[in-house]
C-alpha positions in Angstrom: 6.4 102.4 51.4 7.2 99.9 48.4 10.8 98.2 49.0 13.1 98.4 45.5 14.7 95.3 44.4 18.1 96.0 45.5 16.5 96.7 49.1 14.6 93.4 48.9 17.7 91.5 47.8 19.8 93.0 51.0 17.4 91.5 52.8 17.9 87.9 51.6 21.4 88.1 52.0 21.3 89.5 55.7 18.7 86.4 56.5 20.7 83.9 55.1 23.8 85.3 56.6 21.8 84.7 59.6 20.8 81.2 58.9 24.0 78.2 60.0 24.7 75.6 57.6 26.1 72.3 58.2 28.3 71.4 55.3 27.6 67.9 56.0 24.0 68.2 55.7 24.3 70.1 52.8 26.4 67.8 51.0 24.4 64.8 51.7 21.4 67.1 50.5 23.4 67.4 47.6 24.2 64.4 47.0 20.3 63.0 47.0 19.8 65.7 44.8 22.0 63.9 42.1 21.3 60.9 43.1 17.6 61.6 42.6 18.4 63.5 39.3 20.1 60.5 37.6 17.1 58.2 38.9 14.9 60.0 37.5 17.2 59.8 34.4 17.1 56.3 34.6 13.6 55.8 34.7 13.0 58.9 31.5 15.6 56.7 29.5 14.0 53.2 31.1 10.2 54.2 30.0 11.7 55.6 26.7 13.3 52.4 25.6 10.3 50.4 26.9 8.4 52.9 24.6 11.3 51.8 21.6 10.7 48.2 22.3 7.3 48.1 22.3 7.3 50.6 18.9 9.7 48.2 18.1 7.6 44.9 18.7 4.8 46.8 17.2 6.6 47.0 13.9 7.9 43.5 14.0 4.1 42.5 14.0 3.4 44.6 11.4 6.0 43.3 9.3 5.4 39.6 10.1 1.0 40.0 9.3 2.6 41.7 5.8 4.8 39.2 5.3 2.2 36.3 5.9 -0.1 38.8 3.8 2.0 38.3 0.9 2.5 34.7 1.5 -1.1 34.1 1.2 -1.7 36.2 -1.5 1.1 34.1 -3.1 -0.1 31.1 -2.1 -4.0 32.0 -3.3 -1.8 33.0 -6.9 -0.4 29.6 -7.1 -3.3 27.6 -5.5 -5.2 26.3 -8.7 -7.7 24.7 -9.8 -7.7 21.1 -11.3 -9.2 22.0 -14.3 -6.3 24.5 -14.7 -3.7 21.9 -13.4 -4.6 19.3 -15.9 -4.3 22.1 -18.4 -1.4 23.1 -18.0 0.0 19.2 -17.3 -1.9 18.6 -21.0 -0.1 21.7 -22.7 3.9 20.7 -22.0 3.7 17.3 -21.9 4.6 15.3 -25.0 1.6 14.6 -26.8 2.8 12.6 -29.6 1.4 9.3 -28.9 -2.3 11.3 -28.8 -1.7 13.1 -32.2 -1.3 8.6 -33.2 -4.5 8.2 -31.3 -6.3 10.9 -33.2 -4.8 9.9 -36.2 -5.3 6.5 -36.4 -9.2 7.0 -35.9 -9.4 9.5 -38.6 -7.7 7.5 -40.9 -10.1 4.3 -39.7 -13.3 6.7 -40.7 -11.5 7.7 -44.4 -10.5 3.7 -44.8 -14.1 2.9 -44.2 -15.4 5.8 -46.4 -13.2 4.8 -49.0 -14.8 0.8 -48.6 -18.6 2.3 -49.1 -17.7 3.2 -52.3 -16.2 0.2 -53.6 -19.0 -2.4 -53.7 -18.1 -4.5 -50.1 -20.4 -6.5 -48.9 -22.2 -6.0 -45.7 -20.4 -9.1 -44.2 -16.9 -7.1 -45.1 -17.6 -3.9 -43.7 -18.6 -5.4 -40.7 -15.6 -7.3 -39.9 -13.6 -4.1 -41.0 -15.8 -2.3 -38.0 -14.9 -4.5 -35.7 -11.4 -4.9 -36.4 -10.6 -1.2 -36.5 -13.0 -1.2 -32.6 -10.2 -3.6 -31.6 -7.2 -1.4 -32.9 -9.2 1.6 -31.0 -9.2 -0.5 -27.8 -5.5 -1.5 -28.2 -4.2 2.1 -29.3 -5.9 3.7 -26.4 -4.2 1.3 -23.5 -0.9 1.4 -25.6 -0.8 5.2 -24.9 -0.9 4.4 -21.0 2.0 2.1 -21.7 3.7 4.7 -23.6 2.8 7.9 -21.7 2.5 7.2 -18.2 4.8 4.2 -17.4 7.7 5.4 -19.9 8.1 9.4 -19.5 5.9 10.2 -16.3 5.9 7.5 -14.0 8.9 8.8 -12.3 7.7 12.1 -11.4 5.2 10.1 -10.0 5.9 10.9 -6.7 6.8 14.8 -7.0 3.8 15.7 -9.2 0.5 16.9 -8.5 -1.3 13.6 -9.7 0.3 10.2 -9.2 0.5 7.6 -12.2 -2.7 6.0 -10.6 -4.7 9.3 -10.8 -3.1 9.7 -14.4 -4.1 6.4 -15.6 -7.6 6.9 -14.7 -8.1 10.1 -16.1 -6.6 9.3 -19.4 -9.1 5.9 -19.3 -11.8 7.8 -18.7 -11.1 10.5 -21.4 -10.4 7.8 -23.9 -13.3 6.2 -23.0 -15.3 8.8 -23.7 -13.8 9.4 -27.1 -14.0 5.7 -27.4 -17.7 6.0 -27.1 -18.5 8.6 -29.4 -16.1 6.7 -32.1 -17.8 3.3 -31.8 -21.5 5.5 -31.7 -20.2 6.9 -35.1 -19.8 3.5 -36.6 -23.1 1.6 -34.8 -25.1 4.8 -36.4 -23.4 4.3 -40.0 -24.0 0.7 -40.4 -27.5 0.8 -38.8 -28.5 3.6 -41.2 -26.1 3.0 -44.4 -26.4 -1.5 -44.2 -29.4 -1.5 -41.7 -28.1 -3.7 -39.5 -30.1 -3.6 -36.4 -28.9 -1.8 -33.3 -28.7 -4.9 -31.2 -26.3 -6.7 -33.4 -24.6 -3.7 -34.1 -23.9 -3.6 -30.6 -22.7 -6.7 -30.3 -20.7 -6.3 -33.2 -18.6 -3.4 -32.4 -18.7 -3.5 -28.4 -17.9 -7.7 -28.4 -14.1 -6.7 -30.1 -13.7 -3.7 -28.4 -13.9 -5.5 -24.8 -11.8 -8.4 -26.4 -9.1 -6.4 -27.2 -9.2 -4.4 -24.3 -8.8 -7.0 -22.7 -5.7 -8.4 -24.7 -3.9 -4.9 -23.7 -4.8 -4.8 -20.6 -2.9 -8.1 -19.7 -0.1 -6.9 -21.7 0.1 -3.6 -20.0 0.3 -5.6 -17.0 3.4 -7.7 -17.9 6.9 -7.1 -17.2 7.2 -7.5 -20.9 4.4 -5.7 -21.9 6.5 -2.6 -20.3 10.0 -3.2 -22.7 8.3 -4.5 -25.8 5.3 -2.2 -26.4 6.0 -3.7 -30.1 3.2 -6.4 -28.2 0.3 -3.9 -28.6 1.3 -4.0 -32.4 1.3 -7.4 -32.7 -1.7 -8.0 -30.3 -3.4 -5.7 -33.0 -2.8 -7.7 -35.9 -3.9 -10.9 -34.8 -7.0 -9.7 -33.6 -7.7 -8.2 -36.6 -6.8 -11.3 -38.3 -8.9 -12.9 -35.7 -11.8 -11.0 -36.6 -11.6 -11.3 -40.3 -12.2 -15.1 -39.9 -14.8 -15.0 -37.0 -16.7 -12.9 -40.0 -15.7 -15.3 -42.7 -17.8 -17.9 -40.2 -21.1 -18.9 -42.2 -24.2 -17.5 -40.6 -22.3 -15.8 -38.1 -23.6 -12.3 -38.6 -27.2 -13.8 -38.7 -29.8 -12.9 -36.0 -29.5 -16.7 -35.0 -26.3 -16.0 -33.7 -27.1 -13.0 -31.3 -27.0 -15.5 -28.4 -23.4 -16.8 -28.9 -22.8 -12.4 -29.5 -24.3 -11.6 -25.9 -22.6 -14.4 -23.8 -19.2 -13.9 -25.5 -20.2 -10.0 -24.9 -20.9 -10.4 -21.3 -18.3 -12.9 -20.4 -15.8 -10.1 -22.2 -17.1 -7.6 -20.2 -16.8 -9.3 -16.9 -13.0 -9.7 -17.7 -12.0 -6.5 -19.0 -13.6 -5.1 -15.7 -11.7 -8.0 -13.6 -8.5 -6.5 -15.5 -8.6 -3.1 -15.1 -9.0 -4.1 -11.5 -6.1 -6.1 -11.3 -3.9 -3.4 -13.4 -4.7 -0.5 -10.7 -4.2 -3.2 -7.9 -0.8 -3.6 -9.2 -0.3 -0.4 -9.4 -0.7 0.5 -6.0 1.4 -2.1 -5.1 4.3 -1.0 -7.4 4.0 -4.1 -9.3 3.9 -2.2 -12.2 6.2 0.7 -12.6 7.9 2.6 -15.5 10.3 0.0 -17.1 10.8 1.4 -20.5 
């Protein structure tokens, strides 16, 4: 016979009914009941936060690789190449003193035109060449006095390149422009006064070195750096120089090559010794910006 729910309840109550209970037991049974509930509270809201933390530290991580991310993308963005440094270093600095450079050797190539057409004498237009080699040689170490010593030297130590580096570079740009300058005038008077290449060598390479030279030692004086007006007068007196050397009988004759070549390579032993002795200075701080 199937028992209803009502009967089967009766019979729950009559067992328990039945069944003593210490109230003490109970109680402490209750009471690990809690104390059992809020542990495992504890440990829910313990493992929770550790979860928290550890999303937590797991974000921080995230944030600090996109952080450094940037930075190096940033840091690629800035990173640049020389090339692009010198550029840009070329583009806002003042470049006065170059647009004299360049000008001073176009107006030496119209001045010389002009003399071809005006009946000179071979003698002439090669003292001309040589004088105008020496006013290169000058014009191009005046610029170091005027660019690097006066108005960058003092950001030498903040900038990319130091004066040193600067100097160099400049040298060896103006020497290449140099070259192709005094290859201009060997090739016009070997092919317009056929002079031979050896003596035109030793023509227009002999002044350059001397003046060079002359500059070089000025640029390396304390009062080369507060007069530059020096490198204008140096100019003029080796120009002046010049014109009598080639007022000198015979001078220009083959005969004469051998005083040309030791005067050449004594001149080029001592503008090498110089430009030594200026970068040697340099590095010292011998020679700073005094303008």
């Amino acid at each position: 016979m199937k028992m209803s729910d009502s009967e089967i309840k009766n019979l729950f109550k009559r067992a328990d009914a039945q069944v003593h209970i210490d109230e003490k037991r109970k109680q402490m049974a209750y009471q690990i009941v809690l104390m059992e509930i809020e542990n495992q509270g504890i440990e829910k809201q313990r493992i929770e936060s550790g979860r928290i933390e550890k999303q937590e530290i797991r974000q921080q991580e995230i944030d600090i690789r996109g952080v450094e991310s940037r930075n190096t993308e940033k840091q690629e963005q800035l990173r640049m190449s020389v090339k692009n440094i010198l550029l840009q270093q070329f583009q806002y600095m003042d470049k006065l003193f170059f647009y004299i450079y360049g000008g001073l050797i176009c107006l030496g190539i119209i001045f010389i035109a002009v003399l071809q057409y005006t009946g000179v004498s071979q003698n002439e237009i090669i003292t001309v060449c040589m004088a105008g080699a020496g006013i290169l040689s000058i014009t191009s170490i005046g610029v170091i006095d005027k660019m690097f010593f006066g108005k960058m030297a003092e950001l030498g130590a903040s900038c990319y390149f130091n004066t040193k580096q600067c100097v160099a570079a400049w040298m060896v740009i103006s020497g290449m422009v140099n070259v192709v300058v005094l290859f201009l005038l060997a090739g016009y008077l070997n092919g317009f006064w056929r002079v031979g290449l050896l003596q035109v060598g030793l023509y227009i390479l002999t002044p350059y070195l001397l003046s060079g030279m002359i500059a070089l030692d000025i640029l390396s004086m304390e009062t080369g750096k507060k007069h530059s007006f020096l490198f204008v007068i140096s100019g003029f007196l080796m120009s002046i120089g010049y014109g009598v050397i080639g007022a000198i009988p015979g001078i220009m004759f083959t005969a004469a090559n051998r005083i040309w070549t030791a005067v050449f390579i004594l001149s080029l032993l001592l503008f090498v010794i110089q430009i030594k002795r200026l970068f040697n200075r340099m590095e010292k701080g011998d020679v700073l910006c005094m303008n």
